[in-house]
C-alpha positions as a Markdown table, in Angstrom:
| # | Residue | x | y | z |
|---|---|---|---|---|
| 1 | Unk | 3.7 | -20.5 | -81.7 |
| 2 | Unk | 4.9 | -20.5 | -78.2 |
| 3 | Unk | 6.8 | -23.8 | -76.8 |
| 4 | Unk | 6.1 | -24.7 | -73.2 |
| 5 | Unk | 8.9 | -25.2 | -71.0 |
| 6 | Unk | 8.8 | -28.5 | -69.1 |
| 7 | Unk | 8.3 | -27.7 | -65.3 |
| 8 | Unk | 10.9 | -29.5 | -63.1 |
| 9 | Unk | 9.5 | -31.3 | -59.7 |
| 10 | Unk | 11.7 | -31.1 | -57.0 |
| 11 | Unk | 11.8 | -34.6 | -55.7 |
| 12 | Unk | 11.8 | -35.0 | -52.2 |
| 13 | Unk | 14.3 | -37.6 | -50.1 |
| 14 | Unk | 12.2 | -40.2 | -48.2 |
| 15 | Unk | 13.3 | -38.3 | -44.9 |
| 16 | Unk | 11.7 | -34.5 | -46.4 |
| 17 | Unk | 8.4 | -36.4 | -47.6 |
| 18 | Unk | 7.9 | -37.8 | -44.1 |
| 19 | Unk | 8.6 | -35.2 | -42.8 |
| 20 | Unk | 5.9 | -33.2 | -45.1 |
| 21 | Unk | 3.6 | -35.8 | -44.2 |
| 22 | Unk | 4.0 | -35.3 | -40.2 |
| 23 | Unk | 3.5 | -31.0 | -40.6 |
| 24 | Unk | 0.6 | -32.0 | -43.0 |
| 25 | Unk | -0.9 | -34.3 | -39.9 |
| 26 | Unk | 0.1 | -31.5 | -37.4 |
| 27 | Unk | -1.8 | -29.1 | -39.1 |
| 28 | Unk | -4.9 | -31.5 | -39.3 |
| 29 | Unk | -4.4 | -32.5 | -35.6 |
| 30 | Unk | -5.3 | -28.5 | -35.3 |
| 31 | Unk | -9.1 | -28.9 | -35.8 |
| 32 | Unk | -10.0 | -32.6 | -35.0 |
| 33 | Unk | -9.3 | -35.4 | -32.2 |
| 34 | Unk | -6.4 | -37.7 | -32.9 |
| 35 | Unk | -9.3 | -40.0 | -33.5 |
| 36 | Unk | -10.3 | -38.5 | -36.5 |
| 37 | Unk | -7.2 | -38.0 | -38.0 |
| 38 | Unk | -7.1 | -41.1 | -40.4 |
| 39 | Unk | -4.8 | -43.1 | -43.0 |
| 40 | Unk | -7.5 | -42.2 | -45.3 |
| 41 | Unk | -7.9 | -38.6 | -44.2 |
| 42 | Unk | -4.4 | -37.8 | -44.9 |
| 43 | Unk | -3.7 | -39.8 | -47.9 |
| 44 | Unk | -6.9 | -37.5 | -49.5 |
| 45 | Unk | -5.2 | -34.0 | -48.5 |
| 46 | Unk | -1.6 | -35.3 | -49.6 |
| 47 | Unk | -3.3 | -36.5 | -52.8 |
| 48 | Unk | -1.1 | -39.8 | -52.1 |
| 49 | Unk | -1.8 | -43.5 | -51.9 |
| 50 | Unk | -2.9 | -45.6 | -48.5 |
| 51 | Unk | 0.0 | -47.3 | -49.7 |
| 52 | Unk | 2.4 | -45.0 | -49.5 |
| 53 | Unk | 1.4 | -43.7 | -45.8 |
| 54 | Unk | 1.7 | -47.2 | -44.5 |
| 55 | Unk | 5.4 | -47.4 | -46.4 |
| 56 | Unk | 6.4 | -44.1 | -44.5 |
| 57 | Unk | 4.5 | -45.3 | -41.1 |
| 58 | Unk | 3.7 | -49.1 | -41.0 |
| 59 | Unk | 0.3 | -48.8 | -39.0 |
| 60 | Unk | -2.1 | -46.5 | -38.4 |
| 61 | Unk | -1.0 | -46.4 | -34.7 |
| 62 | Unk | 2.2 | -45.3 | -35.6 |
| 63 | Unk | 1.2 | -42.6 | -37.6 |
| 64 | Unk | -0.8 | -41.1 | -34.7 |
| 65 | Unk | 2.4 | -41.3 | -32.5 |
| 66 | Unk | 4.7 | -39.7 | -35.0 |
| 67 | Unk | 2.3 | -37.1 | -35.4 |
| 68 | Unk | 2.0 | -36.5 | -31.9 |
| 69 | Unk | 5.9 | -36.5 | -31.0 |
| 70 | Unk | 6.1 | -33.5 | -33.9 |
| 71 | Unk | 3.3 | -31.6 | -32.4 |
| 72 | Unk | 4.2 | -31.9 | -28.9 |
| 73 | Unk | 7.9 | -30.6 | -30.3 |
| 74 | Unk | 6.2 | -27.9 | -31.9 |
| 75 | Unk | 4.6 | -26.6 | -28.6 |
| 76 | Unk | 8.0 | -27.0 | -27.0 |
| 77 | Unk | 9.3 | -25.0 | -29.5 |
| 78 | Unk | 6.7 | -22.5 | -29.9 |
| 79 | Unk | 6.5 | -21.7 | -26.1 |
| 80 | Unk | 9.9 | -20.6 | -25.7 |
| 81 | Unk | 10.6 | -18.2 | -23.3 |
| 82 | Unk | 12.7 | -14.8 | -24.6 |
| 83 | Unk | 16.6 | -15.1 | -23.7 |
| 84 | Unk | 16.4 | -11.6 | -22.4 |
| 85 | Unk | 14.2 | -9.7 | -19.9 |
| 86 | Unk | 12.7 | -9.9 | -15.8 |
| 87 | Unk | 11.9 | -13.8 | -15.2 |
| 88 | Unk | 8.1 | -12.8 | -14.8 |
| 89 | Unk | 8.2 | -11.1 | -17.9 |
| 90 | Unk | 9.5 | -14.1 | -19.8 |
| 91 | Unk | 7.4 | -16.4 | -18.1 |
| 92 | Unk | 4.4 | -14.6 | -18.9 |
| 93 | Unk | 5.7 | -14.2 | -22.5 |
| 94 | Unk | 5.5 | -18.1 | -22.7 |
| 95 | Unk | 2.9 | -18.5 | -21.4 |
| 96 | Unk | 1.4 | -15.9 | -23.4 |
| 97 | Unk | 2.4 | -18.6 | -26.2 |
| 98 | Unk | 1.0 | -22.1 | -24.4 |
| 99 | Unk | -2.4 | -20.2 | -24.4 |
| 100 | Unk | -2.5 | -19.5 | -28.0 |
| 101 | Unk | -1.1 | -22.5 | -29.0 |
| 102 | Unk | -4.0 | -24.8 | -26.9 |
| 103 | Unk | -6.4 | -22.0 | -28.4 |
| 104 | Unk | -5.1 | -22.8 | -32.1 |
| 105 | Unk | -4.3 | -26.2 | -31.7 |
| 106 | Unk | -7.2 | -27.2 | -29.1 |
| 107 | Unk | -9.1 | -30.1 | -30.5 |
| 108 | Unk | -5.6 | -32.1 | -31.2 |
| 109 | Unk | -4.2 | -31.3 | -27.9 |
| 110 | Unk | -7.4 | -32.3 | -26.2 |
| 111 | Unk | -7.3 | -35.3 | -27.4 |
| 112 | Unk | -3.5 | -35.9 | -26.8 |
| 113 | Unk | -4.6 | -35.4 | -23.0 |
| 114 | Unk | -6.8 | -38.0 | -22.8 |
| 115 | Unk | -4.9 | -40.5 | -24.7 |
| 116 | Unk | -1.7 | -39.9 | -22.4 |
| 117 | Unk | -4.5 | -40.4 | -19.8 |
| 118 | Unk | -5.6 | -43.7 | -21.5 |
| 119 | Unk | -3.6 | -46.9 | -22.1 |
| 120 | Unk | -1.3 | -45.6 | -24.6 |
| 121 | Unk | 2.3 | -46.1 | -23.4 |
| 122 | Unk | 3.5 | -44.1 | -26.3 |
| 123 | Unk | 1.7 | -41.3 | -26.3 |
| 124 | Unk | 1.7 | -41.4 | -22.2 |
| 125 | Unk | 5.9 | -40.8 | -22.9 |
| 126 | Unk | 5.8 | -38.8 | -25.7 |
| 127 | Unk | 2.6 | -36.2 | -23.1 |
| 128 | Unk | 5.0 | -36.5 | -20.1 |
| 129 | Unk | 8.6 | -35.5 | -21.7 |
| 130 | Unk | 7.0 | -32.4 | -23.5 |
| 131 | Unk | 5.9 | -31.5 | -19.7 |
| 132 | Unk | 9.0 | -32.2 | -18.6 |
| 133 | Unk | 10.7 | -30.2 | -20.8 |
| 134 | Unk | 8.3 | -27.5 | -20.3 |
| 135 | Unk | 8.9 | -27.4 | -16.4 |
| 136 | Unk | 12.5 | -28.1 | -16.7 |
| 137 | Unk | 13.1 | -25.0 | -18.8 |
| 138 | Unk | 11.6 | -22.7 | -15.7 |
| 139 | Unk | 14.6 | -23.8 | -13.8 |
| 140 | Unk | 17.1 | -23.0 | -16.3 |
| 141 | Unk | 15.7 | -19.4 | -17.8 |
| 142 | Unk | 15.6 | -18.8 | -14.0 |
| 143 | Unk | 18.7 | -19.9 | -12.9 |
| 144 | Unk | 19.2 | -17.0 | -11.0 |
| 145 | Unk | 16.4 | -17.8 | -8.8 |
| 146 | Unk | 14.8 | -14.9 | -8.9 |
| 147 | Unk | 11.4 | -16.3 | -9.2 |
| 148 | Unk | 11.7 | -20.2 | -7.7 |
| 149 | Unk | 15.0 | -22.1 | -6.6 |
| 150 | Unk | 15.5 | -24.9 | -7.5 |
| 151 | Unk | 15.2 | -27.7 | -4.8 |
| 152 | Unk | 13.0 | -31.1 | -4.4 |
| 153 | Unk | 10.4 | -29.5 | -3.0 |
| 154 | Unk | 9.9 | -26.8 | -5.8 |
| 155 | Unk | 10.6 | -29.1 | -8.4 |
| 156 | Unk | 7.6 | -31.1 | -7.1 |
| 157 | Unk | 5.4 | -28.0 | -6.9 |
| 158 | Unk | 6.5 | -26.8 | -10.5 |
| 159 | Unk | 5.0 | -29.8 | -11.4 |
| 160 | Unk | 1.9 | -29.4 | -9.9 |
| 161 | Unk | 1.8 | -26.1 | -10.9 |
| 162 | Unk | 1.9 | -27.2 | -14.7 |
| 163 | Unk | -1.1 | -29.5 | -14.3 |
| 164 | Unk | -3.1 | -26.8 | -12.7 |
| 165 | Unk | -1.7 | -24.5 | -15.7 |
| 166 | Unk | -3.4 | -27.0 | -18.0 |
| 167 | Unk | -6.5 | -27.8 | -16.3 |
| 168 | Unk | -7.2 | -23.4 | -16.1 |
| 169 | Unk | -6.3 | -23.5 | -19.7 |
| 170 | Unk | -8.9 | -26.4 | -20.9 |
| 171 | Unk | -11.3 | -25.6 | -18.4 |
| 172 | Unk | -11.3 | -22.0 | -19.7 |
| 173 | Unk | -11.5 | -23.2 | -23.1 |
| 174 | Unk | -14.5 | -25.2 | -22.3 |
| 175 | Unk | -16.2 | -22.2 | -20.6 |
| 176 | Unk | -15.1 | -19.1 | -20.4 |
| 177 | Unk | -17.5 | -18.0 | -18.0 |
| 178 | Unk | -16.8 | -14.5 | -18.1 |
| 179 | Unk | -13.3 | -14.4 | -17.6 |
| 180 | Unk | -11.1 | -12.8 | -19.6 |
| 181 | Unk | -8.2 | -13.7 | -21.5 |
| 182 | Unk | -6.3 | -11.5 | -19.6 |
| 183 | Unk | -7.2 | -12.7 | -16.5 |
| 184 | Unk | -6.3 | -16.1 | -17.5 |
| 185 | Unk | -2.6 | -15.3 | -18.2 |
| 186 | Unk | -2.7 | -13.3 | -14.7 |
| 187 | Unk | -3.7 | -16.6 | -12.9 |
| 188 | Unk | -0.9 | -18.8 | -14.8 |
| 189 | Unk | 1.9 | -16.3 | -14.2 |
| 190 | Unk | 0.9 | -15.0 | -10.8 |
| 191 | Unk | -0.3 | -18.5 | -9.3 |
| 192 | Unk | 3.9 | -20.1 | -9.5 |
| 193 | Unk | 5.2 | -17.1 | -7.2 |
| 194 | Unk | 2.3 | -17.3 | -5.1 |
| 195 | Unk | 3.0 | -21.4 | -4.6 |
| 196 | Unk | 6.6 | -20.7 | -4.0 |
| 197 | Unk | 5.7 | -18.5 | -1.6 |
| 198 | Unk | 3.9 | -21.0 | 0.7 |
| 199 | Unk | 7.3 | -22.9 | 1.0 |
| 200 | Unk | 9.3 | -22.5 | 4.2 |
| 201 | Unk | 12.7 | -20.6 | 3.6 |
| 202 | Unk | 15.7 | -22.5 | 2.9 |
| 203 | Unk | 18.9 | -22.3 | 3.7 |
């Protein structure tokens, strides 16, 4: 007769479950609108209590914000230019990243869109410091210049330039129309030279 040896469970601090909970929500914010992405719904794939989600996030409302501060961290993260190589080359490399992670991740970032474009103070802040921190980042990988200085006037464009990056991205999702993938990566890396260009010469 064989004796079964108890199985340990690792128990998790309150700070690793929550932060369990938020890669579990991430990873449904993947496939379905912020909207969708329910107490309930969570709760069900943690196999947890309703209970126990409100103890780690009070309110719905603040789950949805928590869950959107790790994903927009993650695309921070995940878009991250090389430390090494020609400034086009990096840029192109992330890039090359912010296109598959809007293709991966598209219904959750859709939706985080159009509730920074909404009334949601939150997750307005949370939309408009991941874009800063994705334009900000141009300046420092190319602090050379090589590709844009930095100056008032192309800090405003680079800004511009990421909502246009955006709109190609969504638009292209929501139609391809014939155009490759390829050809979308050569309009969001060419396009930021080619504004820069238009810019009078400083001194």
């Amino acid at each position: 007769m064989t004796t079964r040896t108890p199985s340990t469970r690792t128990r998790l601090s309150p700070e690793e479950r929550r932060s369990q909970l938020l890669d579990l929500g991430v990873r449904l914010l993947s496939s379905r609108s912020l909207d969708e992405l329910s107490i309930d719904l969570l709760a069900e794939e943690a196999g947890i209590s309703r209970g126990l989600l409100y103890h780690y996030f009070g309110s719905k409302q603040a789950f949805h914000e928590a869950v959107v501060r790790r994903a927009a961290d993650d695309l921070v993260a995940q878009t991250a230019p090389p430390v090494e190589g020609e400034p086009l080359h990096r840029l192109l490399v992330s890039m090359t990243a912010y296109l598959d992670y809007v293709d991966t991740n598209h219904a959750g970032y859709l939706s985080l869109v159009k509730a920074a474009q909404g009334g949601n103070d939150t997750l307005r802040e949370i939309y408009d410091q991941a874009r800063a921190a994705l334009t900000d980042r141009i300046f420092r990988e190319d602090a050379q210049g090589q590709i844009i200085r930095e100056t008032p006037q192309t800090r405003l464009l680079v800004k511009a330039w990421a909502a246009f990056a955006e709109e190609v991205v969504l638009g292209w999702k929501a139609d391809p129309a014939g155009v490759t993938r390829e050809e979308v990566l050569d309009v969001l890396v060419m396009s930021l030279p080619a504004l820069v260009g238009v810019l009078p010469p400083r001194e």
